[in-house]
N, CA, C and O atoms as a Tripos MOL2 file, in Angstrom:
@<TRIPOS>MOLECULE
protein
  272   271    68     0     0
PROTEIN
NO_CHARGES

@<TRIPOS>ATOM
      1 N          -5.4610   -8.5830   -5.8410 N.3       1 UNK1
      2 CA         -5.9210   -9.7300   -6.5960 C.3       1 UNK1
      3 C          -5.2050   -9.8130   -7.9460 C.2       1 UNK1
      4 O          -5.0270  -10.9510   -8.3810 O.2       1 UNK1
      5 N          -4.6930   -8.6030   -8.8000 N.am      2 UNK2
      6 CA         -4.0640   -8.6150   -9.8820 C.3       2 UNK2
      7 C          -2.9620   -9.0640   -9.5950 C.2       2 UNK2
      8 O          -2.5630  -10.1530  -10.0060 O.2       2 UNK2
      9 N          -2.1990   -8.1730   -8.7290 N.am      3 UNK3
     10 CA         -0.9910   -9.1090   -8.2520 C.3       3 UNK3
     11 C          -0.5000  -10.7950   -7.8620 C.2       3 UNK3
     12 O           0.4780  -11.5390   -7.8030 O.2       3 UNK3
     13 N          -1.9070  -10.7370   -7.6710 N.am      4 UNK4
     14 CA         -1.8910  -12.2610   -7.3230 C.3       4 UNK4
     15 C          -2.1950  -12.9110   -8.3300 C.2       4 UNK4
     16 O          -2.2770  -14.1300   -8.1780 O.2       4 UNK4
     17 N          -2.4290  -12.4090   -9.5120 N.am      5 UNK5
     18 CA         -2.8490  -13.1610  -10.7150 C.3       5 UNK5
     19 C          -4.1850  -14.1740  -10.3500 C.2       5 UNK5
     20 O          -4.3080  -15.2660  -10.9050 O.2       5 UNK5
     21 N          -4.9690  -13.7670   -9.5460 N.am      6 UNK6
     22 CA         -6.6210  -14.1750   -9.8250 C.3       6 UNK6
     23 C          -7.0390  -14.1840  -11.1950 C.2       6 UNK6
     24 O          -6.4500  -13.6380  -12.1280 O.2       6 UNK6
     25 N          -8.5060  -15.0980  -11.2630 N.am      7 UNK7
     26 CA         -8.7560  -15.3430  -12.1260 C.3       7 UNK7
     27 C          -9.9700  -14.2010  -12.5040 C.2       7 UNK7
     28 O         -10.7880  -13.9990  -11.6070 O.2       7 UNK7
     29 N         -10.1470  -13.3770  -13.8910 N.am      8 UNK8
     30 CA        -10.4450  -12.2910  -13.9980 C.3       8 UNK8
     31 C         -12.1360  -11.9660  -13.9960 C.2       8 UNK8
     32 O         -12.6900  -10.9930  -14.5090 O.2       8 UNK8
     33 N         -12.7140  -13.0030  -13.3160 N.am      9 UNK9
     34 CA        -14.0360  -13.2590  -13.1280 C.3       9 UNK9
     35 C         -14.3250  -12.5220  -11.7700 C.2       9 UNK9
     36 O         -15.1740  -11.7090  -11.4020 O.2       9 UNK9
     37 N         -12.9660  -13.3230  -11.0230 N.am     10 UNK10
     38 CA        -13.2390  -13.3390   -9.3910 C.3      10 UNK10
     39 C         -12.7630  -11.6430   -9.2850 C.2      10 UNK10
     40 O         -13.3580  -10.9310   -8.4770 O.2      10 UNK10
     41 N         -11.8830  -11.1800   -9.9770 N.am     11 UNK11
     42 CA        -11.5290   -9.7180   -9.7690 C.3      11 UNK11
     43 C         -12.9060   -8.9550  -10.0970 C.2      11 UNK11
     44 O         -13.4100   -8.3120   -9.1760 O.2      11 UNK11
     45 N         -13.6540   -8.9850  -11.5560 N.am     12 UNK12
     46 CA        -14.0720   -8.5470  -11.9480 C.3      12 UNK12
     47 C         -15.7100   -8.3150  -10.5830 C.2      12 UNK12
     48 O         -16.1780   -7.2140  -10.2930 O.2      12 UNK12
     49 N         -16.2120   -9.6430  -10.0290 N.am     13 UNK13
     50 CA        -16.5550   -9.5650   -8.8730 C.3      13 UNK13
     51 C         -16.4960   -8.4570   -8.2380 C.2      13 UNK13
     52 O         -17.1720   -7.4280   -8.2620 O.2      13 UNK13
     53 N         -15.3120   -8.9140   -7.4830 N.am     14 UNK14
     54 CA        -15.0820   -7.4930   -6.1410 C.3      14 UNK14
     55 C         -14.9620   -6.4610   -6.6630 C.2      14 UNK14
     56 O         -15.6830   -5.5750   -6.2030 O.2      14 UNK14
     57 N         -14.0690   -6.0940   -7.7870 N.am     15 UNK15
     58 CA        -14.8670   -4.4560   -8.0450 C.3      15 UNK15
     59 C         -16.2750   -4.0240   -8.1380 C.2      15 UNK15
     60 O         -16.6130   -2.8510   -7.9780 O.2      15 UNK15
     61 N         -17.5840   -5.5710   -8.5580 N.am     16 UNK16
     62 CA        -18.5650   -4.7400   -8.6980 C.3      16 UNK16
     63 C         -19.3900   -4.6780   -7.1910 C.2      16 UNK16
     64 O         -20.2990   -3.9280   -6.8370 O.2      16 UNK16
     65 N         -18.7780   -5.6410   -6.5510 N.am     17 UNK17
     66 CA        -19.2260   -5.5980   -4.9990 C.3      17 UNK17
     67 C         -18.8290   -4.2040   -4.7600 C.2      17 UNK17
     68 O         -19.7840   -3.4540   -4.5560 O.2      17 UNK17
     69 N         -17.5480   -3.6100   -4.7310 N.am     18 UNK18
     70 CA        -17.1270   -2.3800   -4.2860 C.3      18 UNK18
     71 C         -18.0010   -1.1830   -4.7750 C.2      18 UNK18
     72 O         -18.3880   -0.3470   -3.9590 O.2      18 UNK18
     73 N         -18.3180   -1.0920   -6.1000 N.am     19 UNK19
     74 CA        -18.5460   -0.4230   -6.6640 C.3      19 UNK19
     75 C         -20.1350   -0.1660   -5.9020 C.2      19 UNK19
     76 O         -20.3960    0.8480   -5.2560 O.2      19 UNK19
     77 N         -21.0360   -1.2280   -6.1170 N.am     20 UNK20
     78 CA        -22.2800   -1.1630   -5.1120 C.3      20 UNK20
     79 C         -22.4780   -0.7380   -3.6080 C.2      20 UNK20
     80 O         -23.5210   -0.2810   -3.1410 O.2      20 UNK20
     81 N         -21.4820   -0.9300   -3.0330 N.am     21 UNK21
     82 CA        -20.9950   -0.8450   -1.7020 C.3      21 UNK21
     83 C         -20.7290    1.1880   -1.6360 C.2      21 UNK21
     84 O         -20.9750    2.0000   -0.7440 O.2      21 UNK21
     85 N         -20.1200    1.3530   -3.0760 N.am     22 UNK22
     86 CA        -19.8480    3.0520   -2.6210 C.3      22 UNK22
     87 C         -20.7860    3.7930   -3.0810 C.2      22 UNK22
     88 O         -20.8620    4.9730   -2.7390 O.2      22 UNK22
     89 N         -21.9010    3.0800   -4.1710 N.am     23 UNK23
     90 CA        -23.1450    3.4920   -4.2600 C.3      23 UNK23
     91 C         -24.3100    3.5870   -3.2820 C.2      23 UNK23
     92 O         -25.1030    4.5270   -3.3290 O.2      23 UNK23
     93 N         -24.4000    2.5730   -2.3750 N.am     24 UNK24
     94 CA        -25.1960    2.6220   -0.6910 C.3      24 UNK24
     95 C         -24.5220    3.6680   -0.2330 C.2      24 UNK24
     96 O         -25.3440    4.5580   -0.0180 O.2      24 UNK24
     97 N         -23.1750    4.1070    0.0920 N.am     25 UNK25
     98 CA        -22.7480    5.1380    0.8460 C.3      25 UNK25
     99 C         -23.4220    6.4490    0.1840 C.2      25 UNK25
    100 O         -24.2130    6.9880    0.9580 O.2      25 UNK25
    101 N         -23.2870    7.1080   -1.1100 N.am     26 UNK26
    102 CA        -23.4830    7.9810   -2.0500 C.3      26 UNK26
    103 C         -24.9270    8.1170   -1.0730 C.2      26 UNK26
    104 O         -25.0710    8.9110   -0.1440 O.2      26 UNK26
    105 N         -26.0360    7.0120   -1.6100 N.am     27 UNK27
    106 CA        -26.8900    7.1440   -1.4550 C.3      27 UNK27
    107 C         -27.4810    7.4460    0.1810 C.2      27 UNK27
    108 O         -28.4420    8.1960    0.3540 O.2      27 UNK27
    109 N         -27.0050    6.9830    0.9600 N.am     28 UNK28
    110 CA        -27.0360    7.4740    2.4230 C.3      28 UNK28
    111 C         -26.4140    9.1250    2.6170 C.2      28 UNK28
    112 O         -27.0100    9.9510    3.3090 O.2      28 UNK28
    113 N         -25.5510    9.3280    2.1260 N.am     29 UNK29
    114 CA        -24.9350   10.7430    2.6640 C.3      29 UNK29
    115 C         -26.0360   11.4670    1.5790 C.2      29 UNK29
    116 O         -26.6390   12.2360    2.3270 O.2      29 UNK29
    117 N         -26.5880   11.6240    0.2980 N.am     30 UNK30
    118 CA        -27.2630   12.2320   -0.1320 C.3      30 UNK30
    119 C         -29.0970   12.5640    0.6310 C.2      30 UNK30
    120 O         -29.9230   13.4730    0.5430 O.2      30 UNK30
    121 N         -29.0310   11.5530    1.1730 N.am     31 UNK31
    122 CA        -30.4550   11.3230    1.9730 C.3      31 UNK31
    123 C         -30.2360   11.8160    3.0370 C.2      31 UNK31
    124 O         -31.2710   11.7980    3.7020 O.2      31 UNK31
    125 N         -29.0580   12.4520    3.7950 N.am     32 UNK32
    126 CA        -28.4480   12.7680    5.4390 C.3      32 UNK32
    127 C         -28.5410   14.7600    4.4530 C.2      32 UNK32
    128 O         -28.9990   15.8340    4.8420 O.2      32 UNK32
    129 N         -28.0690   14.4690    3.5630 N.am     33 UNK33
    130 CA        -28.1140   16.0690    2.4050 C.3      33 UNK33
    131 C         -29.3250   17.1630    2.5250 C.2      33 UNK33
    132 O         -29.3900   18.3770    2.7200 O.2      33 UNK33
    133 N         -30.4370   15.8810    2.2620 N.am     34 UNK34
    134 CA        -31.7390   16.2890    1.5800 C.3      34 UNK34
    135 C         -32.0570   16.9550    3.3480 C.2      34 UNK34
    136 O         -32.1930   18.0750    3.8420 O.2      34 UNK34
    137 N         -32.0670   15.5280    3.8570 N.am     35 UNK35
    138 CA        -32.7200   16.2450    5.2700 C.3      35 UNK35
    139 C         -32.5900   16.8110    6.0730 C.2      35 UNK35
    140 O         -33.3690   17.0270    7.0010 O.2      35 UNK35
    141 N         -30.9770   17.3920    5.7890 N.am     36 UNK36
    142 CA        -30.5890   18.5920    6.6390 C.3      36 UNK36
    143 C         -30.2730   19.8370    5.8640 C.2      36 UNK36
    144 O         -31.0940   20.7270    5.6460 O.2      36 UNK36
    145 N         -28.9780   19.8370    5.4500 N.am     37 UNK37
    146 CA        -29.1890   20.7570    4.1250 C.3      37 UNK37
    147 C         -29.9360   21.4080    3.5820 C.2      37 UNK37
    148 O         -30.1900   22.5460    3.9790 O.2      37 UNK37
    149 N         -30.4660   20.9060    2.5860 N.am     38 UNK38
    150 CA        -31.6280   20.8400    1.8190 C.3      38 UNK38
    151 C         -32.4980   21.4430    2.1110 C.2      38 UNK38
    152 O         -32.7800   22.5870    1.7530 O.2      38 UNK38
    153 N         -33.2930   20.4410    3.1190 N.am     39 UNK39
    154 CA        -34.6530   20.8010    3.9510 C.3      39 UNK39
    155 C         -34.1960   22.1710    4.8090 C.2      39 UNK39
    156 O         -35.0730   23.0320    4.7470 O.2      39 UNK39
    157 N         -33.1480   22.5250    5.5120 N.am     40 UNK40
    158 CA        -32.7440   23.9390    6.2860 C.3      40 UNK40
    159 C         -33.3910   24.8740    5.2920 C.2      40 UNK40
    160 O         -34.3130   25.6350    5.5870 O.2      40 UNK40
    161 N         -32.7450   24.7470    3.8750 N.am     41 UNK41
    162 CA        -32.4470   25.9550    3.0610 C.3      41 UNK41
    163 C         -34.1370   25.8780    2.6790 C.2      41 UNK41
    164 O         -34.4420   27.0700    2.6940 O.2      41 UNK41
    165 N         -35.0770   25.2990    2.4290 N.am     42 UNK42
    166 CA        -36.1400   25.4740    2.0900 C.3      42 UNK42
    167 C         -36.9630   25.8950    2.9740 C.2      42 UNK42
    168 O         -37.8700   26.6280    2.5790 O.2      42 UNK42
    169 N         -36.8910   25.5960    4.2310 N.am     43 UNK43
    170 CA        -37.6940   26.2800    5.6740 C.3      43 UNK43
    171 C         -36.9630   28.0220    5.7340 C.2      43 UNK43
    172 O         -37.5720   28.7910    6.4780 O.2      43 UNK43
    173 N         -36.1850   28.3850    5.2640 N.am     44 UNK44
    174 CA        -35.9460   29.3600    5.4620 C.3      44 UNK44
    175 C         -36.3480   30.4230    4.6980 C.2      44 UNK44
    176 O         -36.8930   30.1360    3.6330 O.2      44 UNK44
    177 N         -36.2060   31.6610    4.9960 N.am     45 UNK45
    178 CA        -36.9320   32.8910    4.1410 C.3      45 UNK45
    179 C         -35.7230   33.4950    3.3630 C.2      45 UNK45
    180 O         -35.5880   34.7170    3.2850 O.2      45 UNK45
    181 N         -34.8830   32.6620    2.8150 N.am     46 UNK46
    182 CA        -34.0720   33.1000    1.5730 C.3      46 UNK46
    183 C         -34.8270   32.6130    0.8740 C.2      46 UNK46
    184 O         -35.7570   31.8390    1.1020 O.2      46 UNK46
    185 N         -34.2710   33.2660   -0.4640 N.am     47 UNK47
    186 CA        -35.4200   32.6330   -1.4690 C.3      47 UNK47
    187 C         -33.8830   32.3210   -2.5030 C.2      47 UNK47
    188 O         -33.9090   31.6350   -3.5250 O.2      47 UNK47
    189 N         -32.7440   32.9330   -2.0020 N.am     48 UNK48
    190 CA        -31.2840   32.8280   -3.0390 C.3      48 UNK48
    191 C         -31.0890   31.4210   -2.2140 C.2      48 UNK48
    192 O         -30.6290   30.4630   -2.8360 O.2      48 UNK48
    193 N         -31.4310   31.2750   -0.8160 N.am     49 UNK49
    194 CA        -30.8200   29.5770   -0.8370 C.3      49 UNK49
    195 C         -31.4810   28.9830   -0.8870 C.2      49 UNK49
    196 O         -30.8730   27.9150   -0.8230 O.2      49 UNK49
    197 N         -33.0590   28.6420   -1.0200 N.am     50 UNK50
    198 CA        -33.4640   27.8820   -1.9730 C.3      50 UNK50
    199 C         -33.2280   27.9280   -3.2840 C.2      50 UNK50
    200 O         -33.4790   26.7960   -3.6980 O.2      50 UNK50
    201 N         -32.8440   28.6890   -4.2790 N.am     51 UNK51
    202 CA        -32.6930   28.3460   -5.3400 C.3      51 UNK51
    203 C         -31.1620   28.0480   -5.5550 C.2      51 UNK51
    204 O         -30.6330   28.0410   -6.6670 O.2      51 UNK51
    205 N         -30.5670   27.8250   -4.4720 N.am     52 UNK52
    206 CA        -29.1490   27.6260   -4.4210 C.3      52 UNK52
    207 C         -28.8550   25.8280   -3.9860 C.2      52 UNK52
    208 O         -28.1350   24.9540   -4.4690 O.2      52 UNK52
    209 N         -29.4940   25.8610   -3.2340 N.am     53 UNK53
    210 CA        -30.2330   24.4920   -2.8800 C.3      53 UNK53
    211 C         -30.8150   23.4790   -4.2460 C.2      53 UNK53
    212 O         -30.4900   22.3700   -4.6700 O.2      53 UNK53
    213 N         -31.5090   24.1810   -4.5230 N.am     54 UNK54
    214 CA        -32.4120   23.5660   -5.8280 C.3      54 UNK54
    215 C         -31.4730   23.1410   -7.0050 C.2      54 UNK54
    216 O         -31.3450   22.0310   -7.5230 O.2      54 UNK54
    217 N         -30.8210   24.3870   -7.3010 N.am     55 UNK55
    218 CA        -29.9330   23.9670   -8.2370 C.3      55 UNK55
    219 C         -28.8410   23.3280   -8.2180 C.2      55 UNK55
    220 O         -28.4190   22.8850   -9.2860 O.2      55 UNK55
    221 N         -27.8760   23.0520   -6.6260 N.am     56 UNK56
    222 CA        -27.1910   22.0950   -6.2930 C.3      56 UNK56
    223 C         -27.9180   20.8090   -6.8800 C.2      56 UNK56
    224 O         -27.8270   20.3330   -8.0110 O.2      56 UNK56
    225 N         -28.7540   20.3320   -5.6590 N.am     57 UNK57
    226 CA        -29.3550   19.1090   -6.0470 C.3      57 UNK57
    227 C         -30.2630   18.6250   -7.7390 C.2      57 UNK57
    228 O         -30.6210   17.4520   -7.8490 O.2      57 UNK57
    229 N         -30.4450   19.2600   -8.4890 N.am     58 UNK58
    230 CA        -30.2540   19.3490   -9.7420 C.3      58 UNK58
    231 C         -29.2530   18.8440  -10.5820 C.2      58 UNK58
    232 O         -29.4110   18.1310  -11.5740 O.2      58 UNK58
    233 N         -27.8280   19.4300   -9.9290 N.am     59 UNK59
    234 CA        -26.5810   19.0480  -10.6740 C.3      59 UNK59
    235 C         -26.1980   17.5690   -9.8950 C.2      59 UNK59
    236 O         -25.4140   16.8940  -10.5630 O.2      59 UNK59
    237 N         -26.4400   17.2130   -9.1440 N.am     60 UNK60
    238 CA        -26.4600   16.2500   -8.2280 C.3      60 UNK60
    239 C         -27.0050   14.8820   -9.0640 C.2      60 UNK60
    240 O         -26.4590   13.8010   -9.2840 O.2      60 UNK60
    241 N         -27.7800   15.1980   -9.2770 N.am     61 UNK61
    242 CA        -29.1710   14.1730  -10.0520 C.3      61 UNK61
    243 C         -28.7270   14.0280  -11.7050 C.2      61 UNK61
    244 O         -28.7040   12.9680  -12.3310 O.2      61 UNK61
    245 N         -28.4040   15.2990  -12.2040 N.am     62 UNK62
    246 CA        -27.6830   15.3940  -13.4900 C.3      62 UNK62
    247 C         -26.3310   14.4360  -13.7380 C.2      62 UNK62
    248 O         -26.1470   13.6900  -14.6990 O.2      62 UNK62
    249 N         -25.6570   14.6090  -12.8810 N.am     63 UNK63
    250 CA        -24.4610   13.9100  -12.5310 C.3      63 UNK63
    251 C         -24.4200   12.6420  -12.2450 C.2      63 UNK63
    252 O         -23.5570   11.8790  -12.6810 O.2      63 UNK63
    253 N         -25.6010   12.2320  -11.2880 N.am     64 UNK64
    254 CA        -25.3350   10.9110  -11.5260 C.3      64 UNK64
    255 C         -26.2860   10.1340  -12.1320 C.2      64 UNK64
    256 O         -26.3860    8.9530  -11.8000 O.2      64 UNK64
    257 N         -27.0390   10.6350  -13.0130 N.am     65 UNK65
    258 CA        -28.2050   10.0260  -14.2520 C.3      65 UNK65
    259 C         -26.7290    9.6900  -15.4140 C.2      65 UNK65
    260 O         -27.0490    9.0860  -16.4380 O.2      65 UNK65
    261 N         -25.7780    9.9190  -15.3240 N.am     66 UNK66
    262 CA        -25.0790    9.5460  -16.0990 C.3      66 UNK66
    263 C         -23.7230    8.6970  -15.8500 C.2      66 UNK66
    264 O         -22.8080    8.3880  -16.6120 O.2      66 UNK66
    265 N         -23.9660    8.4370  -14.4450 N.am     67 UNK67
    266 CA        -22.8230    7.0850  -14.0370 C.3      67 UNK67
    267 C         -24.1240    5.7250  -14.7860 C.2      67 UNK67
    268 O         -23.5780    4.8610  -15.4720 O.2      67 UNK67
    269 N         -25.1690    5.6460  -14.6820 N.am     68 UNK68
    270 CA        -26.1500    4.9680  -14.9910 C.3      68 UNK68
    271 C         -26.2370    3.5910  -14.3610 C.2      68 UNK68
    272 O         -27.1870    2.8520  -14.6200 O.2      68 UNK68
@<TRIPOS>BOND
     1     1     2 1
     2     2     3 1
     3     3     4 2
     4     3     5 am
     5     5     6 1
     6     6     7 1
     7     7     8 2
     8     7     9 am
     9     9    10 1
    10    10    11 1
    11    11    12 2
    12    11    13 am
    13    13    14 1
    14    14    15 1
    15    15    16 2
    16    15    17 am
    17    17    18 1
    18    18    19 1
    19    19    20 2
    20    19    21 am
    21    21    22 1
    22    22    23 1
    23    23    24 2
    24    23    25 am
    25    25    26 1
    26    26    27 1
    27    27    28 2
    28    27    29 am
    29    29    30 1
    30    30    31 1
    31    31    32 2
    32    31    33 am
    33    33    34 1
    34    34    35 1
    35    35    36 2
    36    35    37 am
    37    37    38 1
    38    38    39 1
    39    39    40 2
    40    39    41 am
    41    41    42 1
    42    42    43 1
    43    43    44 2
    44    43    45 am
    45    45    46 1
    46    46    47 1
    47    47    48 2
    48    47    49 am
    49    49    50 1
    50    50    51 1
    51    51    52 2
    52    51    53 am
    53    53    54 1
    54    54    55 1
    55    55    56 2
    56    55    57 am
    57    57    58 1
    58    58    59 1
    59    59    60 2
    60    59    61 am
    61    61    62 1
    62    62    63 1
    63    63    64 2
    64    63    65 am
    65    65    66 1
    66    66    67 1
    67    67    68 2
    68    67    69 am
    69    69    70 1
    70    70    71 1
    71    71    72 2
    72    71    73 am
    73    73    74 1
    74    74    75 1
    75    75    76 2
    76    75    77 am
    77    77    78 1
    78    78    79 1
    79    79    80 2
    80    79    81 am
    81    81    82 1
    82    82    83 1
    83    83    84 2
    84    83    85 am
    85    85    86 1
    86    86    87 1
    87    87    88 2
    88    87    89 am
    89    89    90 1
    90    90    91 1
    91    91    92 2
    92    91    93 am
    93    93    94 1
    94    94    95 1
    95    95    96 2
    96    95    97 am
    97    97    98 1
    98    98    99 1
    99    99   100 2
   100    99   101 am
   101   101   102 1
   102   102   103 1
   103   103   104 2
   104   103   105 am
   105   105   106 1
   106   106   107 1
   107   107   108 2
   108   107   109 am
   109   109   110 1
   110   110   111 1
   111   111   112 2
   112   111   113 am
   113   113   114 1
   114   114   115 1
   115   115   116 2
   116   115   117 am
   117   117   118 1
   118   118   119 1
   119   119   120 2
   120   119   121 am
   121   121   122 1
   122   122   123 1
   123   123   124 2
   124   123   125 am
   125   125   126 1
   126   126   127 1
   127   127   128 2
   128   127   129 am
   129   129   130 1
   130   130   131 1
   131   131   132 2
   132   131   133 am
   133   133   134 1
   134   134   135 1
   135   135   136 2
   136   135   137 am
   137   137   138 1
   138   138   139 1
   139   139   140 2
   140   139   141 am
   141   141   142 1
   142   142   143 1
   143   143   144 2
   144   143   145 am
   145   145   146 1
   146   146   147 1
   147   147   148 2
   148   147   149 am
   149   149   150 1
   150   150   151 1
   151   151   152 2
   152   151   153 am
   153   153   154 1
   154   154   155 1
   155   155   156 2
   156   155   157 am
   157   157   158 1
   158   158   159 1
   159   159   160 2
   160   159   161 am
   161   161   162 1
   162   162   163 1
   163   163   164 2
   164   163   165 am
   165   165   166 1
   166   166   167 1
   167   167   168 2
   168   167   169 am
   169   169   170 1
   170   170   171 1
   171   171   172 2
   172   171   173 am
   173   173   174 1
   174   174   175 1
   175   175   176 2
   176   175   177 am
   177   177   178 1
   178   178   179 1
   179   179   180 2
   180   179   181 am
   181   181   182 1
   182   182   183 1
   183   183   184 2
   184   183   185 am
   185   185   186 1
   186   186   187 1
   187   187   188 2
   188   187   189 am
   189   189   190 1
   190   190   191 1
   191   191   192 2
   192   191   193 am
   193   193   194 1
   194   194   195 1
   195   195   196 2
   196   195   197 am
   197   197   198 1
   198   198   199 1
   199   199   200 2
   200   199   201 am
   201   201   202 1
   202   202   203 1
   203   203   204 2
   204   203   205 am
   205   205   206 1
   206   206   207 1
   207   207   208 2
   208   207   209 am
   209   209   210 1
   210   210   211 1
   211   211   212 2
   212   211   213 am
   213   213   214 1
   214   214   215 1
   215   215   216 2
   216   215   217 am
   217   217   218 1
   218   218   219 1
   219   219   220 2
   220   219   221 am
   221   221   222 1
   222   222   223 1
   223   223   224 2
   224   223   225 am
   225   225   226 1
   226   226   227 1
   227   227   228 2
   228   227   229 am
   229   229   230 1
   230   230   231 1
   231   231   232 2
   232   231   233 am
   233   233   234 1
   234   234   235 1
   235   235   236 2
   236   235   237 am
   237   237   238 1
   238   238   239 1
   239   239   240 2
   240   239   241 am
   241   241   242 1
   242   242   243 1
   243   243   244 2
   244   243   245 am
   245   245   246 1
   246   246   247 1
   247   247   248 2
   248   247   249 am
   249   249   250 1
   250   250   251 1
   251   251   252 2
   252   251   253 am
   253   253   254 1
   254   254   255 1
   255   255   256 2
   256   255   257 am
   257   257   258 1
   258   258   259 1
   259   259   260 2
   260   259   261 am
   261   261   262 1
   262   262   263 1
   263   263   264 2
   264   263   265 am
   265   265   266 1
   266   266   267 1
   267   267   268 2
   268   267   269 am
   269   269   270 1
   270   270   271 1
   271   271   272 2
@<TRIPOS>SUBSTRUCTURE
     1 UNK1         2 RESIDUE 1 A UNK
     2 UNK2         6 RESIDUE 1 A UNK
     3 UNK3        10 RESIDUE 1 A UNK
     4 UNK4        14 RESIDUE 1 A UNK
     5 UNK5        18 RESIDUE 1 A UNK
     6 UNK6        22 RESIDUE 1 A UNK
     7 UNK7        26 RESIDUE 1 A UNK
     8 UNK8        30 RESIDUE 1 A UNK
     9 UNK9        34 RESIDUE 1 A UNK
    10 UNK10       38 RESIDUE 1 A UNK
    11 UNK11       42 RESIDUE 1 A UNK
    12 UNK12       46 RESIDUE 1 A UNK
    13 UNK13       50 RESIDUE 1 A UNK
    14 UNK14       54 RESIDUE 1 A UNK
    15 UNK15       58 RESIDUE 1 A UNK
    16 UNK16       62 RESIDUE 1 A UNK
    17 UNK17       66 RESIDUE 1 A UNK
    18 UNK18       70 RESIDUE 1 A UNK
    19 UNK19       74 RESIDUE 1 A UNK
    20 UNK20       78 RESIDUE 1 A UNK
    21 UNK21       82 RESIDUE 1 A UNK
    22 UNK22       86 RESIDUE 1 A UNK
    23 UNK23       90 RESIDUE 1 A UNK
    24 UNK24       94 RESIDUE 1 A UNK
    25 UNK25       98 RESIDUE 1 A UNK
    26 UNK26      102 RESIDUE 1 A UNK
    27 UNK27      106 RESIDUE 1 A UNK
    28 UNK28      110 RESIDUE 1 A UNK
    29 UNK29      114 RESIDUE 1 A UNK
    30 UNK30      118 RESIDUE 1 A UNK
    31 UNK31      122 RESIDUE 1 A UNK
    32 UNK32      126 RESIDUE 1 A UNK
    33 UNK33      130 RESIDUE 1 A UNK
    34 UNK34      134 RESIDUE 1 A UNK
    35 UNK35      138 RESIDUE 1 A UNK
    36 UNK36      142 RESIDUE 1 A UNK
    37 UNK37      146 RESIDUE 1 A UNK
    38 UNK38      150 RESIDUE 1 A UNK
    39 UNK39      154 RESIDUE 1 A UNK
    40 UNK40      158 RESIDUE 1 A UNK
    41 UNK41      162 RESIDUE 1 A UNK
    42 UNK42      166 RESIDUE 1 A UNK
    43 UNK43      170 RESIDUE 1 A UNK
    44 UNK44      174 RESIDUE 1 A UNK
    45 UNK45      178 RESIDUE 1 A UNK
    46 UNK46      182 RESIDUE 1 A UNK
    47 UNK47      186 RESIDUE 1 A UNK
    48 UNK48      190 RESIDUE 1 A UNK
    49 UNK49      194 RESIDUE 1 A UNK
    50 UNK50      198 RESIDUE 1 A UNK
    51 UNK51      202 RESIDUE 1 A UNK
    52 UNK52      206 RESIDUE 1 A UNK
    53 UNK53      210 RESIDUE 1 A UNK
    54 UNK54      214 RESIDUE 1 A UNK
    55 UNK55      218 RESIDUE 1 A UNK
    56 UNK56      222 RESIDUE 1 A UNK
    57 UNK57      226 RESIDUE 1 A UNK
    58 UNK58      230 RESIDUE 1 A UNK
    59 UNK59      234 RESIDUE 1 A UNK
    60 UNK60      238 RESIDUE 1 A UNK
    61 UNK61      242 RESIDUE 1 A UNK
    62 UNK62      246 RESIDUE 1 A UNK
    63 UNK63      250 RESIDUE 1 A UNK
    64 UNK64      254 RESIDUE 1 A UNK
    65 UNK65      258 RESIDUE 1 A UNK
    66 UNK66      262 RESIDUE 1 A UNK
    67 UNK67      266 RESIDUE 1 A UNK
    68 UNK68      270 RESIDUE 1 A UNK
């Protein structure tokens, strides 16, 4: 679209379409995370991968409390 010299409304657009679009993905593979991942390491009788677990998803949440 830059190349094409669009007008910087219509660009500005599709990046935020895109941008929403890779936020649904984020948010699907994090929810596919919780309930396999996640949930494994907490049914189990480690107590190092739950807190390995825990503190992943921690930094997870940390990380993206600040894309905002």
């Amino acid at each position: 679209m830059i190349a094409e010299d669009r007008y910087c409304v219509d660009i500005l657009n599709q990046t935020s379409a895109a941008v929403s679009a890779l936020r649904r993905v984020e948010d699907v593979v994090m929810e596919n995370h919780l309930n396999t991942c996640v949930a494994d390491a907490m049914r189990s009788d480690d107590p190092a991968l739950k807190q390995e677990k825990t503190a992943e998803v921690m930094d997870v949440i940390a990380r993206f409390r600040k894309h905002g």
